[in-house]
PDB file with one MODEL, atoms N, CA, C and O in Angstrom:
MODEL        1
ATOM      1  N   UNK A   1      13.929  -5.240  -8.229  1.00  0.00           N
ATOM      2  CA  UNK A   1      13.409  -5.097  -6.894  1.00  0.00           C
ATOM      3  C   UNK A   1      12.047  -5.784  -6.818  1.00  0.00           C
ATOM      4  O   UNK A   1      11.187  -5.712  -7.696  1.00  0.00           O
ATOM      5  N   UNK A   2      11.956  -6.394  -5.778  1.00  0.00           N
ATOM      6  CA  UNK A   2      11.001  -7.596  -5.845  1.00  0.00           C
ATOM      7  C   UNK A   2       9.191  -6.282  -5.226  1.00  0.00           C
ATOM      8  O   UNK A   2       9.208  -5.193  -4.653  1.00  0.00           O
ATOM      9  N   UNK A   3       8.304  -6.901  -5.588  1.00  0.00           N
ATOM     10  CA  UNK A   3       7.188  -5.888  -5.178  1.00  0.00           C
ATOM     11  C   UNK A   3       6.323  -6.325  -4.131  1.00  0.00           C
ATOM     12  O   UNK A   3       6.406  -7.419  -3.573  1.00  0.00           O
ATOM     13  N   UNK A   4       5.430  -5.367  -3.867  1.00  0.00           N
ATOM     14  CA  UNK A   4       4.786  -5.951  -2.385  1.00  0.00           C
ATOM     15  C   UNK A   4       3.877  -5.009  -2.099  1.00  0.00           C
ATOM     16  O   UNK A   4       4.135  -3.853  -1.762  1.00  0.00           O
ATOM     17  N   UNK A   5       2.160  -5.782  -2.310  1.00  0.00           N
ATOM     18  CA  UNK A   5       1.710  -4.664  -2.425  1.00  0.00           C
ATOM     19  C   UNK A   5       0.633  -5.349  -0.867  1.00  0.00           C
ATOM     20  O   UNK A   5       0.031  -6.400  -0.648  1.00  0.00           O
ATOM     21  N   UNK A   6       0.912  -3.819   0.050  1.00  0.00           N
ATOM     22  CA  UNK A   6       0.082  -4.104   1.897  1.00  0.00           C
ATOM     23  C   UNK A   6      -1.379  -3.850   1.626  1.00  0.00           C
ATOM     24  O   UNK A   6      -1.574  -3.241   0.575  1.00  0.00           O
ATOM     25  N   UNK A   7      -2.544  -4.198   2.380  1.00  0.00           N
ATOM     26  CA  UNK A   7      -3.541  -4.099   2.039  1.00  0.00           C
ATOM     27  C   UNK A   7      -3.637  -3.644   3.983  1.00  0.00           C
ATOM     28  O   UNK A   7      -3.820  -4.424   4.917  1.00  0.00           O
ATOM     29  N   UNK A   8      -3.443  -2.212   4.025  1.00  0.00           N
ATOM     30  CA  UNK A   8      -2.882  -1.934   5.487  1.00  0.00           C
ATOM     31  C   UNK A   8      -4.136  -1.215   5.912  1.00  0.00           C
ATOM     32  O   UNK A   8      -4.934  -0.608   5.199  1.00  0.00           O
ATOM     33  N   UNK A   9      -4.158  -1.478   7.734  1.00  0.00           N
ATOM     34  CA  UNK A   9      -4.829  -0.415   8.490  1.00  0.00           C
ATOM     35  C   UNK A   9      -4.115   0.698   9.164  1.00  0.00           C
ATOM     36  O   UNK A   9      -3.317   1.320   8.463  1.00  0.00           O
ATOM     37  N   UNK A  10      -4.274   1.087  10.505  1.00  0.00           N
ATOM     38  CA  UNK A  10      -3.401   2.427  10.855  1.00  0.00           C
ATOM     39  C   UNK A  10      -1.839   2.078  11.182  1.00  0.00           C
ATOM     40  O   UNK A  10      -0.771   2.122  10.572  1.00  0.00           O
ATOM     41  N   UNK A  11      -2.218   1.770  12.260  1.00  0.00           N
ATOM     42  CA  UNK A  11      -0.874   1.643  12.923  1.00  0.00           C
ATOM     43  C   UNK A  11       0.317   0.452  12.506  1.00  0.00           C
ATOM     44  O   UNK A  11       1.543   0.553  12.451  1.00  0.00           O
ATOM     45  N   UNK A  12      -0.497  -0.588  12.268  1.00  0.00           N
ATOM     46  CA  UNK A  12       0.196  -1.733  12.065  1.00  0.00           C
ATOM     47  C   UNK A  12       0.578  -1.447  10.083  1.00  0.00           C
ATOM     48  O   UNK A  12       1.232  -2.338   9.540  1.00  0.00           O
ATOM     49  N   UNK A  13       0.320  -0.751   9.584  1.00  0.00           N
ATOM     50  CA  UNK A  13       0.051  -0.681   8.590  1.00  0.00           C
ATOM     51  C   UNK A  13       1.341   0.318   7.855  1.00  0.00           C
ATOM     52  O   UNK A  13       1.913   0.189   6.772  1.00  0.00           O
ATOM     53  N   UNK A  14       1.501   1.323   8.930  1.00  0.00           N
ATOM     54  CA  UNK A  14       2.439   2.019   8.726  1.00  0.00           C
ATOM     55  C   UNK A  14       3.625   1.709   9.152  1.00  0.00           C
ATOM     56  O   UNK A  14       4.711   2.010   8.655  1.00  0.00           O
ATOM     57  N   UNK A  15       3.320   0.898  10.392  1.00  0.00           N
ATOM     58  CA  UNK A  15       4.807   0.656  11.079  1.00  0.00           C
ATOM     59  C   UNK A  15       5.333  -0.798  10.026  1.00  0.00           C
ATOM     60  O   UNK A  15       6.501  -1.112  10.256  1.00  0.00           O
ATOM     61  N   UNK A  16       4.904  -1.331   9.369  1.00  0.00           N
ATOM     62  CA  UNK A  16       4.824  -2.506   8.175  1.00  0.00           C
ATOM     63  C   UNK A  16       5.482  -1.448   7.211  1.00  0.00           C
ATOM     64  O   UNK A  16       6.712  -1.432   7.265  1.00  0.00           O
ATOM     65  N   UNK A  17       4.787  -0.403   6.184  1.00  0.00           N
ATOM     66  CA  UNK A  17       5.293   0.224   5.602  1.00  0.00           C
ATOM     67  C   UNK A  17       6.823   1.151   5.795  1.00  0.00           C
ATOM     68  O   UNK A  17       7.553   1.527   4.878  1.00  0.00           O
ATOM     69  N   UNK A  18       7.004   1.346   7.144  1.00  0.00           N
ATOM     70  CA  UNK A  18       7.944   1.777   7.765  1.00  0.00           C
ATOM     71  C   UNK A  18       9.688   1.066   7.765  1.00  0.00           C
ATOM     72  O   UNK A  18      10.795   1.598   7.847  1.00  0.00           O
ATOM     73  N   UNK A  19       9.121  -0.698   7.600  1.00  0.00           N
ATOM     74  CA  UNK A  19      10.259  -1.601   7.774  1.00  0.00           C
ATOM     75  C   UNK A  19      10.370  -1.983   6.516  1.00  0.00           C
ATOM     76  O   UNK A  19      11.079  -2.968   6.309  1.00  0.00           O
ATOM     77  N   UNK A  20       9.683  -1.288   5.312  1.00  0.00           N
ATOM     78  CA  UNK A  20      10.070  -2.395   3.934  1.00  0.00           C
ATOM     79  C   UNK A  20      10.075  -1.343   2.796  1.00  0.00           C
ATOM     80  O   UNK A  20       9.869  -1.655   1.624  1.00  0.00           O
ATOM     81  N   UNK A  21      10.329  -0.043   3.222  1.00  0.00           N
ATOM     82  CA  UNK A  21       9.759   0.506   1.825  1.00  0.00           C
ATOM     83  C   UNK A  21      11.261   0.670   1.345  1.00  0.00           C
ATOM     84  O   UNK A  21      11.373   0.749   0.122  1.00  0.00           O
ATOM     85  N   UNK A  22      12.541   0.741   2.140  1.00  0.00           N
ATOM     86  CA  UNK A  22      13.744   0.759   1.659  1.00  0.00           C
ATOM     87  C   UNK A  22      13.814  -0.703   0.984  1.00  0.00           C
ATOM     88  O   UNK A  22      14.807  -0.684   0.257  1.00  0.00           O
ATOM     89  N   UNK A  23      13.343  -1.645   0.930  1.00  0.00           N
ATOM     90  CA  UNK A  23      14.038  -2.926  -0.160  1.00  0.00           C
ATOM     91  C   UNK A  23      12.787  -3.200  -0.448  1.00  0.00           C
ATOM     92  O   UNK A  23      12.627  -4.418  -0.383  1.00  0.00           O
ATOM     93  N   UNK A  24      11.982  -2.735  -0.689  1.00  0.00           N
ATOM     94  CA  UNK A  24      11.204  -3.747  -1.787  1.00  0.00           C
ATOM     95  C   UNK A  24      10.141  -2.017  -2.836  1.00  0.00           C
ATOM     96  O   UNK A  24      10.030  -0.815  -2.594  1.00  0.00           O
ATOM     97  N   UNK A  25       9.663  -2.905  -3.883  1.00  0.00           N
ATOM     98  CA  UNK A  25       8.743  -1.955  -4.952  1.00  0.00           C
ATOM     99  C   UNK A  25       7.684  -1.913  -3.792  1.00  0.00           C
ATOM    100  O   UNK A  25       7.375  -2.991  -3.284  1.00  0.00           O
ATOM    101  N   UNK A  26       7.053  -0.657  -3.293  1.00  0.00           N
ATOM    102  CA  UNK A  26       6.033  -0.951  -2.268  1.00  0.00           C
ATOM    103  C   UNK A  26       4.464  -0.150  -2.379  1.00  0.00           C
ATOM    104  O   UNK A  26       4.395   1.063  -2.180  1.00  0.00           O
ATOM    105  N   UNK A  27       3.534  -0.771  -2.635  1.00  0.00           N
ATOM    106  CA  UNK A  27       2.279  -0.046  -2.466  1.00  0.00           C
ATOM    107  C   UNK A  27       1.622  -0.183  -1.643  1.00  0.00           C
ATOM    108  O   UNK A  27       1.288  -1.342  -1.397  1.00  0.00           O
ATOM    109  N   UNK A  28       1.241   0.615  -1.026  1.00  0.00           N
ATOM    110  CA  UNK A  28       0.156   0.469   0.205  1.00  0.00           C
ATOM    111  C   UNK A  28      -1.537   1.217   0.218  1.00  0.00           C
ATOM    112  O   UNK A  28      -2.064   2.314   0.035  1.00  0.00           O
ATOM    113  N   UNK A  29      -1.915  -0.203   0.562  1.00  0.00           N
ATOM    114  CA  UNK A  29      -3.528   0.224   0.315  1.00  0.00           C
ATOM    115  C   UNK A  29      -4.144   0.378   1.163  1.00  0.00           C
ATOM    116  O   UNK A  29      -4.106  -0.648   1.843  1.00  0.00           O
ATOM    117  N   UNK A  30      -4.772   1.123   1.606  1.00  0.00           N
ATOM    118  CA  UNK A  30      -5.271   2.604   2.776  1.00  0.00           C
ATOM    119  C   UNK A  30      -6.676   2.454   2.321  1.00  0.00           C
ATOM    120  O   UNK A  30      -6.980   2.661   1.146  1.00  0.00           O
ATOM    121  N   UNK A  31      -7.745   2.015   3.436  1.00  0.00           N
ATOM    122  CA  UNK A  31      -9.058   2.522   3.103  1.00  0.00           C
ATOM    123  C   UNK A  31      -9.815   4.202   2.922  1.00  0.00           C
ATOM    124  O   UNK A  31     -10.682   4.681   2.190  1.00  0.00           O
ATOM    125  N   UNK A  32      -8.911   4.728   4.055  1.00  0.00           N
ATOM    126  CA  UNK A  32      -9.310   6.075   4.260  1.00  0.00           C
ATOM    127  C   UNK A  32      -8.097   6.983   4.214  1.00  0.00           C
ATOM    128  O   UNK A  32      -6.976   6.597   4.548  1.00  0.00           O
ATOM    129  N   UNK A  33      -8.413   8.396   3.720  1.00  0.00           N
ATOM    130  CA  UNK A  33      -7.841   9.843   4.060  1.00  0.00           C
ATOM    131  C   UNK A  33      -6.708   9.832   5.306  1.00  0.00           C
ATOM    132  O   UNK A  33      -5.638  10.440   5.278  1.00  0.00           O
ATOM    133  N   UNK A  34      -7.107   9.162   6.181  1.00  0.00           N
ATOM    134  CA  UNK A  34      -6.717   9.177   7.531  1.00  0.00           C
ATOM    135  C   UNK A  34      -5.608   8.227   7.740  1.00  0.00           C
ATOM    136  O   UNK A  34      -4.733   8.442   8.579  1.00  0.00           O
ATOM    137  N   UNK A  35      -5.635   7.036   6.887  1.00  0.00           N
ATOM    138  CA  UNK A  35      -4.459   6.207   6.257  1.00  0.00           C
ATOM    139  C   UNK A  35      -3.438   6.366   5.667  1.00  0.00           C
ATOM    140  O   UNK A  35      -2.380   5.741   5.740  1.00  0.00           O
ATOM    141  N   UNK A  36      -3.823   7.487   4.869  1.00  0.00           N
ATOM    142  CA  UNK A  36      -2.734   7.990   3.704  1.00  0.00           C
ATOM    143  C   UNK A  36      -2.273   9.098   4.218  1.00  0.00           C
ATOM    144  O   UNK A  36      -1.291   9.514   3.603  1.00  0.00           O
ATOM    145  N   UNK A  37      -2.731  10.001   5.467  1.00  0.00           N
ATOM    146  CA  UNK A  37      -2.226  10.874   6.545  1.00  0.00           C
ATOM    147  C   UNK A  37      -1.161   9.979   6.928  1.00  0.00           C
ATOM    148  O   UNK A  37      -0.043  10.119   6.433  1.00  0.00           O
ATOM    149  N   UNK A  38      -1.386   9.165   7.682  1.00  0.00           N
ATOM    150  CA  UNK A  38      -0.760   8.368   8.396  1.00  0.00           C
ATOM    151  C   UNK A  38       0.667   7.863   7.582  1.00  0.00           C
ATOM    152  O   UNK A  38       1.573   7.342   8.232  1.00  0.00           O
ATOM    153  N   UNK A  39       0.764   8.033   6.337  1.00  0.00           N
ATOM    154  CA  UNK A  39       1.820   7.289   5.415  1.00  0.00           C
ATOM    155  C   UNK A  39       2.594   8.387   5.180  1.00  0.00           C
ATOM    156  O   UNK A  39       3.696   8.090   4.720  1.00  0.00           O
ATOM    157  N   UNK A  40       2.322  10.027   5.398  1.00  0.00           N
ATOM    158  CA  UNK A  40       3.317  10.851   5.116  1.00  0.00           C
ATOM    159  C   UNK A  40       4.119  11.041   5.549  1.00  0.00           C
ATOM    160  O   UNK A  40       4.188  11.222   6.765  1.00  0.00           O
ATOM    161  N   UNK A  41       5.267  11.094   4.622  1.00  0.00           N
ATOM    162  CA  UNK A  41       6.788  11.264   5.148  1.00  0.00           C
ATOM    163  C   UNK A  41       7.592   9.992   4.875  1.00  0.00           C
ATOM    164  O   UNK A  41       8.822   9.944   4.876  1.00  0.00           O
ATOM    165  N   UNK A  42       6.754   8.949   4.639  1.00  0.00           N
ATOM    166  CA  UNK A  42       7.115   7.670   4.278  1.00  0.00           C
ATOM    167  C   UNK A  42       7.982   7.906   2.740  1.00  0.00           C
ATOM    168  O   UNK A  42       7.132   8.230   1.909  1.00  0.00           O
ATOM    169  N   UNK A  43       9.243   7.857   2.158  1.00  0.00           N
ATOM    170  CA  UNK A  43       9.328   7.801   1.081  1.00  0.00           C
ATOM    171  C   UNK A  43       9.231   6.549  -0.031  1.00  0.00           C
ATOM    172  O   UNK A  43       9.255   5.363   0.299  1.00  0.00           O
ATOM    173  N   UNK A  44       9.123   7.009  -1.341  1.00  0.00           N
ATOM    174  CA  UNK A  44       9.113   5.270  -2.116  1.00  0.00           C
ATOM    175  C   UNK A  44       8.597   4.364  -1.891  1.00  0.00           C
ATOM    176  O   UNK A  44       9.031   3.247  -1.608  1.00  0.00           O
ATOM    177  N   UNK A  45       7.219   4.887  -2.030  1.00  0.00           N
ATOM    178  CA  UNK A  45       5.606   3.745  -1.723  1.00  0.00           C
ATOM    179  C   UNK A  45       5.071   4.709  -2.535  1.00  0.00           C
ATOM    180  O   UNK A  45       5.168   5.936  -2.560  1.00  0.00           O
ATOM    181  N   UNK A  46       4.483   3.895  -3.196  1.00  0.00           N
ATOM    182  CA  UNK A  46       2.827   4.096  -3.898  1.00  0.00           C
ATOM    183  C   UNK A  46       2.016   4.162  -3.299  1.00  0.00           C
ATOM    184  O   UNK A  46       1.855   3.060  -2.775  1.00  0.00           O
ATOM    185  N   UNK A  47       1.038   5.080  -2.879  1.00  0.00           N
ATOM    186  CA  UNK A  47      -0.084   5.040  -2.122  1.00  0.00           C
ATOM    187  C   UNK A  47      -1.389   4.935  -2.669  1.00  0.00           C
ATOM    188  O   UNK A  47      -1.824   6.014  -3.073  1.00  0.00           O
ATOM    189  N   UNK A  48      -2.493   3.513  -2.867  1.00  0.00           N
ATOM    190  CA  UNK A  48      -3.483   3.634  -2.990  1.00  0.00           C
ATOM    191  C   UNK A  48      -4.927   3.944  -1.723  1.00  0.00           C
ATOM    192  O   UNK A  48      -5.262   3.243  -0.768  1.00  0.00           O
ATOM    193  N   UNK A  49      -5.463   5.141  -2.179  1.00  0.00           N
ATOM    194  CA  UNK A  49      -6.729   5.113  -0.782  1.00  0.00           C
ATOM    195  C   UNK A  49      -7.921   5.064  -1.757  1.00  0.00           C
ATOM    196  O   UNK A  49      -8.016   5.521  -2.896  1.00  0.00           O
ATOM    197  N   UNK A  50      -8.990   4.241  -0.838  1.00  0.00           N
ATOM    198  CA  UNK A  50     -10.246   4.119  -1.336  1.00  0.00           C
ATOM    199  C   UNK A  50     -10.333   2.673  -0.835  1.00  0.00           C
ATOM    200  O   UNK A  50      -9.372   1.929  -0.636  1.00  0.00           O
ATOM    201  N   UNK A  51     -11.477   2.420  -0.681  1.00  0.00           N
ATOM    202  CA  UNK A  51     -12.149   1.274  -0.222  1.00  0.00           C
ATOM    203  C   UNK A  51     -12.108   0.245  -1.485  1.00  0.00           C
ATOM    204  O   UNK A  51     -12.365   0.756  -2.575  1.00  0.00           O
ATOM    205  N   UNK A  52     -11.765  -1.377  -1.458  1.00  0.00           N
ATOM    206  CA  UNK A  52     -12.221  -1.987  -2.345  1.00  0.00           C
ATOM    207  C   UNK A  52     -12.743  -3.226  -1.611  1.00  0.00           C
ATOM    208  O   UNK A  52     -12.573  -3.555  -0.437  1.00  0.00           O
ATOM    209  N   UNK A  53     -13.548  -3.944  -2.777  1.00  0.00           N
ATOM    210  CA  UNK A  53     -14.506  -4.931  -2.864  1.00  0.00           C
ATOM    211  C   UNK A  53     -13.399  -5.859  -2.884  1.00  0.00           C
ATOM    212  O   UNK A  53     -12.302  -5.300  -2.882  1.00  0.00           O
ATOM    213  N   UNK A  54     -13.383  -7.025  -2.901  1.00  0.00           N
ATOM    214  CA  UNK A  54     -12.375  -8.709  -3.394  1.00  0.00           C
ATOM    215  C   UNK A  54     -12.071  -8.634  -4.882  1.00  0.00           C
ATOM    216  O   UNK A  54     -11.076  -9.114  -5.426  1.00  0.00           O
ATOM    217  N   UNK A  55     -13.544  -7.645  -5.752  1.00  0.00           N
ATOM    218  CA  UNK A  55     -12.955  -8.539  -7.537  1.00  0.00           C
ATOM    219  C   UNK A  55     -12.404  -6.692  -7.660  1.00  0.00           C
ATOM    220  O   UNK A  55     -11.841  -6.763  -8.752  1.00  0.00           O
ATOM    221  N   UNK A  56     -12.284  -5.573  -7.332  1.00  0.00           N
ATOM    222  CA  UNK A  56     -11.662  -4.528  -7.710  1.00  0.00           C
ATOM    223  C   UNK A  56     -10.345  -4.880  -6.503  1.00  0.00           C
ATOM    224  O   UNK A  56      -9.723  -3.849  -6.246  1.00  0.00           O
ATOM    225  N   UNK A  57      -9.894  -5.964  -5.839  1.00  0.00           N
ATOM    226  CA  UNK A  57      -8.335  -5.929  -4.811  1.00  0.00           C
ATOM    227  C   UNK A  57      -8.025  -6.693  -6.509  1.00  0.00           C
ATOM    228  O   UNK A  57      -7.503  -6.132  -7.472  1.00  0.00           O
ATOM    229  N   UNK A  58      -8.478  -7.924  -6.436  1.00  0.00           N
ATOM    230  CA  UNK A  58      -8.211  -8.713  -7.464  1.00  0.00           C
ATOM    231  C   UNK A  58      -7.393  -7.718  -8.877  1.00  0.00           C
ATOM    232  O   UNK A  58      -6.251  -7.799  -9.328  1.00  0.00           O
ATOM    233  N   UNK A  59      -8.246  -7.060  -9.158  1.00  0.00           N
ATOM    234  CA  UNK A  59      -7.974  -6.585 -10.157  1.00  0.00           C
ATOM    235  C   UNK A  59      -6.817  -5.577 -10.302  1.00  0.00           C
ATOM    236  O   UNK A  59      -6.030  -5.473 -11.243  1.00  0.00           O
ATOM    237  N   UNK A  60      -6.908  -4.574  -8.721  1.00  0.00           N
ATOM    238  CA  UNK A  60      -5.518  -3.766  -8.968  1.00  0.00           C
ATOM    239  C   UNK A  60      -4.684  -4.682  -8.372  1.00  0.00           C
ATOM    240  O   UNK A  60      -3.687  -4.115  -7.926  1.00  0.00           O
ATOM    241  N   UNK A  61      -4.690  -6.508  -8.084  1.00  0.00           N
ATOM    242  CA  UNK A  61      -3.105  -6.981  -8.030  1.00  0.00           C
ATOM    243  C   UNK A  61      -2.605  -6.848  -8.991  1.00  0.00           C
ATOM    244  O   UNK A  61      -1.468  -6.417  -9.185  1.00  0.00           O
ATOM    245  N   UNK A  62      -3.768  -7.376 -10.132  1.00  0.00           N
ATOM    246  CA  UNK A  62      -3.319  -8.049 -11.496  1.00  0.00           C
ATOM    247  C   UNK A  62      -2.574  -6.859 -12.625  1.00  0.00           C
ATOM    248  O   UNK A  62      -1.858  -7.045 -13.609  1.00  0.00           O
ATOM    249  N   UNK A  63      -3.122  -5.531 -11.961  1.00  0.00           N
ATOM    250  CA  UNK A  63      -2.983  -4.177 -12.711  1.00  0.00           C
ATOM    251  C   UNK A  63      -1.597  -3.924 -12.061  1.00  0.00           C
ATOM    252  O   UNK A  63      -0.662  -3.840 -12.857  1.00  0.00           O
ATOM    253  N   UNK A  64      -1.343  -3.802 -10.878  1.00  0.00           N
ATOM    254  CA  UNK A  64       0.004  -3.694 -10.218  1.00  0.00           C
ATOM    255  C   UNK A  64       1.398  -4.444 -10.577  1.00  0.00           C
ATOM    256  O   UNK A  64       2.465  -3.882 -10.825  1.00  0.00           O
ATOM    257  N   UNK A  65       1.192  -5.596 -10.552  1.00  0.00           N
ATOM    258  CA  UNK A  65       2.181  -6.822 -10.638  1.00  0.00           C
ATOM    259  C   UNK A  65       2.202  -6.815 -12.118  1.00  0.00           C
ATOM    260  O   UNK A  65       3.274  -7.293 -12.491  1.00  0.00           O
ATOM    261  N   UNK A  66       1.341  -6.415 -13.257  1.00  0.00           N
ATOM    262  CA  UNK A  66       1.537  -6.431 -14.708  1.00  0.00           C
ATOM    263  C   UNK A  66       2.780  -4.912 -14.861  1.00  0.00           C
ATOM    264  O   UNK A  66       3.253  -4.790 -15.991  1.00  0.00           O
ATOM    265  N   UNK A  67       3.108  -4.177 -14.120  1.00  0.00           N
ATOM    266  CA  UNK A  67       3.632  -3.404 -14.475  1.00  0.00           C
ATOM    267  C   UNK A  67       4.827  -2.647 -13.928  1.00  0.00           C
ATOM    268  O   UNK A  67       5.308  -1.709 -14.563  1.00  0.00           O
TER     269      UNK A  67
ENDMDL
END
C-alpha cells in the first residue's frame, strides 16, 4: 500500500483525509488539538499533532517513509 503523508489544516484537511484513508498508508499532520478533534472517527490514519519547523517536516518524512 502506497503511503501519503497530508501536512493538513481543518476542513480541507479532513475532507482530504476523508477520501484516501481507505487506499493508501495515511498520516496526517495537524498543527493543533483542534485538528486531531477534527480527524476523529476517521479510521486507519496515523495522526501526527504539533507544530513543525521545514528541517523537523524534513525529518519526520525521512522517519515516516523509512518505515
Amino acid at each position: 500500500m502506497k503511503k501519503i503523508c497530508l501536512f493538513a489544516g481543518t476542513t480541507e484537511g479532513r475532507r482530504l483525509a476523508e477520501a484516501l484513508h481507505k487506499s493508501y498508508d495515511l498520516t496526517v499532520c495537524v498543527a493543533t488539538e483542534y485538528g486531531e478533534v477534527l480527524l476523529d472517527g476517521i479510521y486507519y490514519i496515523t495522526v501526527h499533532t504539533g507544530r513543525m519547523d521545514s528541517e523537523q517536516m524534513m525529518a519526520f518524512l525521512v522517519k515516516t517513509t523509512l518505515n
